[in-house]
C-alpha positions in Angstrom: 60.9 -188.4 126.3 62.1 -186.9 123.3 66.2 -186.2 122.9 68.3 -184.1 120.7 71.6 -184.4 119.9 74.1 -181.7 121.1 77.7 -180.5 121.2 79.4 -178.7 124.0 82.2 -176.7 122.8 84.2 -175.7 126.2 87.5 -173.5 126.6 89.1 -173.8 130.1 91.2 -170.9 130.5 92.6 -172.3 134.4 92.6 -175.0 135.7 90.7 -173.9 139.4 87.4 -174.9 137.9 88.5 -178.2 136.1 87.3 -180.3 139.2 83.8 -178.6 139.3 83.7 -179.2 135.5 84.5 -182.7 135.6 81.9 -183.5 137.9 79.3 -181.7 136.3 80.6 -184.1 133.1 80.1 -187.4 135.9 76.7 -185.8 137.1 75.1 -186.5 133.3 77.1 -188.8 132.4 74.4 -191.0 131.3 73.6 -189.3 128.6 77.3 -188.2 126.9 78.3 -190.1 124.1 81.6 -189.2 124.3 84.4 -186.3 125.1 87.5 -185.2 123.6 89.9 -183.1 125.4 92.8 -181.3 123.9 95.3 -179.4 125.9 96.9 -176.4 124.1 100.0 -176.2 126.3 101.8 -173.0 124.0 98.3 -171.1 125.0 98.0 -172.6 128.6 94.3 -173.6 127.9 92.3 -176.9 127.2 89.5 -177.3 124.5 87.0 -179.6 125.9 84.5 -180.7 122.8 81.7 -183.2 124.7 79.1 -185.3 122.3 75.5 -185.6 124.3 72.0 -187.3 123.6 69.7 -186.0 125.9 65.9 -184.3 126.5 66.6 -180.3 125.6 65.8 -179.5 128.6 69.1 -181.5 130.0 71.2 -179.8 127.9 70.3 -176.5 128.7 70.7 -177.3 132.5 74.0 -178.8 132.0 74.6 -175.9 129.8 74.2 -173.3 131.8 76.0 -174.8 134.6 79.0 -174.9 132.5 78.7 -171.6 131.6 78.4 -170.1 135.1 82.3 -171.4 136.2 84.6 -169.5 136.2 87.6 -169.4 133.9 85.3 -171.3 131.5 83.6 -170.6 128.5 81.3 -172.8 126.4 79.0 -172.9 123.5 76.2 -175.0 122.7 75.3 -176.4 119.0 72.2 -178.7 118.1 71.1 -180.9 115.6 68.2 -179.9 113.7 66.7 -183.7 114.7 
């Protein structure tokens, strides 16, 4: 199966959801390549930036599921390959 190369841009604005997050994150784990997380402490938020290799169809699933927590907000960009 064909896969595409993706960034997830995510922005947790509390931290009730972080456990729901982070396994989500475990649940496809096979196919991240890696994840970066940055906690903006003056703000009180973290910037979450995950790398992932995976059929389209997986992103979009993990996508959405970030998407739909609450206190969270993401963005998804693809590579054109």
């Amino acid at each position: 199966m064909e896969t595409r190369v993706a960034s997830i841009s995510i922005i947790v604005e509390k931290g009730a959801s972080v456990t729901k997050l982070n396994d989500l994150l475990h649940e496809y784990g096979e196919y991240i390549i890696g994840r970066m997380g940055i906690p903006y402490r003056e703000k009180g938020i973290n910037i979450i930036s995950v790398a992932i290799d995976a059929p389209q169809d997986v992103i979009n699933t993990l996508s959405g599921k970030i998407g739909r927590l609450e206190n969270i907000t993401s963005k998804t960009v693809y590579s054109n390959n």
